[in-house]
C-alpha positions, -999 to 999 in steps of 0.1 A, spaced: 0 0 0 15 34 -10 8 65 -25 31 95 -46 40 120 -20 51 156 -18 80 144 3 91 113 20 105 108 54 125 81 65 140 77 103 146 110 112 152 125 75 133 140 48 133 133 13 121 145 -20 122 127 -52 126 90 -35 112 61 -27 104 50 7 91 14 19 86 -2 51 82 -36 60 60 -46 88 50 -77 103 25 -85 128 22 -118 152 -13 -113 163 -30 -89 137 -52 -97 107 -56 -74 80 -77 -67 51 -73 -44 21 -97 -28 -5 -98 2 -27 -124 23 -51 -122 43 -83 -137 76 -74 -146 81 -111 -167 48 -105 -190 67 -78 -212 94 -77 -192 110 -56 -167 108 -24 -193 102 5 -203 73 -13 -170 63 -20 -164 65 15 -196 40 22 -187 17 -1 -155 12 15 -168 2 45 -194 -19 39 -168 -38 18 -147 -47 46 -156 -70 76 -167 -60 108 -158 -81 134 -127 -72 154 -118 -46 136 -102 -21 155 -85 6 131 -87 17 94 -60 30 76 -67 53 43 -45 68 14 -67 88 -8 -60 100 -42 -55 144 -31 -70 162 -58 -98 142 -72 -113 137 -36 -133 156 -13 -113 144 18 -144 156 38 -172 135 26 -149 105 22 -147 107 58 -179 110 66 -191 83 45 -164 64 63 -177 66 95 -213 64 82 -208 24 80 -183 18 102 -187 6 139 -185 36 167 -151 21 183 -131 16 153 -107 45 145 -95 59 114 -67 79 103 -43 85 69 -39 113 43 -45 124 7 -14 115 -17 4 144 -30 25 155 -61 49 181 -47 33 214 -52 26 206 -87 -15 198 -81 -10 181 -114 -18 141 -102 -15 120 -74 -14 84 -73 -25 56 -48 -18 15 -51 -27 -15 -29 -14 -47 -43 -20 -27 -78 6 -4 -96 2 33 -87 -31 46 -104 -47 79 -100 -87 87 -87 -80 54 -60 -85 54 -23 -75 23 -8 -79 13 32 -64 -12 50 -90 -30 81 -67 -41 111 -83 -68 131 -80 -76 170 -72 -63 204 -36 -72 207 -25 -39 185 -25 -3 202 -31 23 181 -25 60 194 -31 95 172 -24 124 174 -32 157 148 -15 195 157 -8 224 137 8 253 147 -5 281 123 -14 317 132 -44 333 125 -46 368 111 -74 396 93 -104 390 102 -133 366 107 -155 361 77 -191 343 67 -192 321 45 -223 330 21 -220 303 -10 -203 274 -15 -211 241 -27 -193 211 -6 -159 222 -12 -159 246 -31 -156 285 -20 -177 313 -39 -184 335 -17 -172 353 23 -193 383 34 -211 380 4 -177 394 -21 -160 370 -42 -143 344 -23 -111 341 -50 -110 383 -52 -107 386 -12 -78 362 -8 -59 377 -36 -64 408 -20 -50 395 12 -19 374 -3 -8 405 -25 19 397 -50 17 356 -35 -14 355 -55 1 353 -86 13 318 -77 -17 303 -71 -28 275 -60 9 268 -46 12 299 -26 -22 291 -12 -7 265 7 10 292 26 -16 308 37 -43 282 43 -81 291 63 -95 282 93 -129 274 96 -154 269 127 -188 278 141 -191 309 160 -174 304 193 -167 267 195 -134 260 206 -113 242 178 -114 251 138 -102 231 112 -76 239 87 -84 242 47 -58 238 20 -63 251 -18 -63 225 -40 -72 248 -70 -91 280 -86 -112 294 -112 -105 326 -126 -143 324 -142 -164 313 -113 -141 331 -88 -146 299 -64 -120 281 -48 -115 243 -46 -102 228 -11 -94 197 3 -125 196 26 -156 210 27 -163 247 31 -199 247 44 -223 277 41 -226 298 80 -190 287 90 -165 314 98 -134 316 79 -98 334 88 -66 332 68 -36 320 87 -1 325 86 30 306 96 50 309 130 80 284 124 89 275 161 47 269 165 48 244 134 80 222 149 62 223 185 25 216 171 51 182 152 62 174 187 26 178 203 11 157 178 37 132 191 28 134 225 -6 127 220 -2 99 201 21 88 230 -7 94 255 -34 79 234 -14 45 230 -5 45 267 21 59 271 43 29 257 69 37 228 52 28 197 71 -1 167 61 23 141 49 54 136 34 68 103 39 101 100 17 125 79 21 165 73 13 187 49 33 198 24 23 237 35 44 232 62 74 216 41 71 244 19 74 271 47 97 255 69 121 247 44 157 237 55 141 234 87 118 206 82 135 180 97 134 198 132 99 185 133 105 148 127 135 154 151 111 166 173 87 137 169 116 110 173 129 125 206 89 120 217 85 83 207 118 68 213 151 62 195 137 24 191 104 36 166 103 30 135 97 66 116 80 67 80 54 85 63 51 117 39 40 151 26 4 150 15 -22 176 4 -46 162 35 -42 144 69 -73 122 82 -69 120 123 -93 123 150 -89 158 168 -81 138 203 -89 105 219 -124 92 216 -136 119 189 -144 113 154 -116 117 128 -116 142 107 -99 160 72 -72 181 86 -47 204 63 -14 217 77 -13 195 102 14 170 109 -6 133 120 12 106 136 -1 73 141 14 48 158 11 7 163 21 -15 187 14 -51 194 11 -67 232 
């Protein structure tokens, strides 16, 4: 099971342009592995249901996804996920990725690499702990604005202006590199005074519809704020991540841990990026095994015993262990 990437890590290192595979074997843990064609359904909710009503049920304790990042709306496909899945069972993964090209991402399971795939792997049992954690680290700044139109995941309109003509305004002379440079300056979304927001990438524009595309959904009466970077804050939201998913396993060191960020942050912290695996490895323990990569989505419950969720600019870490 693999997907293209817009960075690999390996150990402690980071990697462009390579390939990266890890072995694992497990004593006591079944698995079971499926994928879908989005083109092949009507769209990615019921991609998401298909996919789990294809795999068994009984003992199965996690779900793995790689999604195919552009074609996807990483939203829905969660939500269809957890539609047909049982409440106790607990999901995580990411959206593939293609540097910061947006031209084509490609996903495989026991199939060469094809694009418009999302593939899940079922682990079955309760001798495998699995802890997750999801962190950012991103600053907000301007202010808060209503979202008026849009249509799943896809942004027309904030205050009732031209959703496209306001962020231009705000990234100046980035805008002329959209949709990369939108990954530098990404939205947060939420409800009126709850607590958390959630974290929306660009995935694409256009120019005619003034819309913009993102990785999740951008529903109508939500508030949106542009955020900017704070480099220390993204290496400490890597190292939180970590110790949640330290906490959330029980405080054990882990056999593996698959580690997912955004490319966003690749992009911005530049020569810095491997501070935040670093960061992650002096969490878990010299003796885990560190993989993963740089995707355009991470799918991760926001703590222990929520839902999971479509995160962007978020570095995920999941980890396994067998007792």
């Amino acid at each position: 099971m693999g997907c293209s990437t817009a960075g690999e890590i390996s150990g402690a290192r980071v990697l462009d342009n390579s390939l990266v595979s890890t072995a694992v074997e497990f004593k006591h843990t079944k698995l079971y592995g499926t994928e879908i064609k989005l083109s092949k359904v009507k769209n990615s909710f019921q991609a998401g249901v298909l996919l789990a009503q294809s795999i068994p049920k009984e003992d199965l304790s996690h779900l793995f996804v790689l999604s195919d990042g552009l074609a996807v709306n990483g939203s829905e496909l969660v939500k269809g996920l957890m539609r047909c899945l049982p409440e106790k069972v607990t999901v995580t993964g990411g959206l593939a990725g293609d540097g910061s090209d947006f031209n084509e991402t490609l996903t495989f399971l026991n199939t060469p690499p094809q694009k418009d795939t999302v593939a899940v792997i079922g682990f079955y049992g309760d001798r495998l702990k699995i802890g997750y954690g999801s962190v950012g680290g991103w600053d907000p700044f301007g202010p808060e604005r209503l979202i008026t139109r849009s249509d799943g995941n896809v942004l027309y309109e904030m205050d009732g202006r031209s959703a496209l003509e306001l962020y231009k305004v705000y990234l100046g002379e980035h805008a002329a590199g959209l949709p990369a440079t939108g990954l530098l300056f990404p939205l947060s979304i939420r409800v009126k005074d709850h607590e958390k927001g959630l974290v929306r990438t660009i995935l694409s524009i256009n120019e005619e519809k003034q819309s913009l595309t993102f990785a999740g959904d951008m529903p109508d009466g939500k508030y949106a704020r542009l955020m900017k970077a704070n480099f220390d804050r993204l290496i400490d939201g890597a190292v939180e991540a970590a110790k949640n998913s330290f906490k959330s396993a029980g405080s054990v060191s882990p056999a593996l841990a698959i580690l997912i960020s955004c490319v966003g942050r690749k992009l911005l912290l530049k020569q810095r990026t491997e501070e935040e695996v670093e960061g992650v490895r002096d969490i878990l323990g010299a003796d885990t095994v560190l993989t993963g990569f740089y995707s355009y989505g991470e799918i991760c419950p926001f703590a222990s015993g929520a839902g999971p969720e479509l995160h962007n600019q978020t570095m995920t870490i999941t980890t396994f262990r067998e007792d």
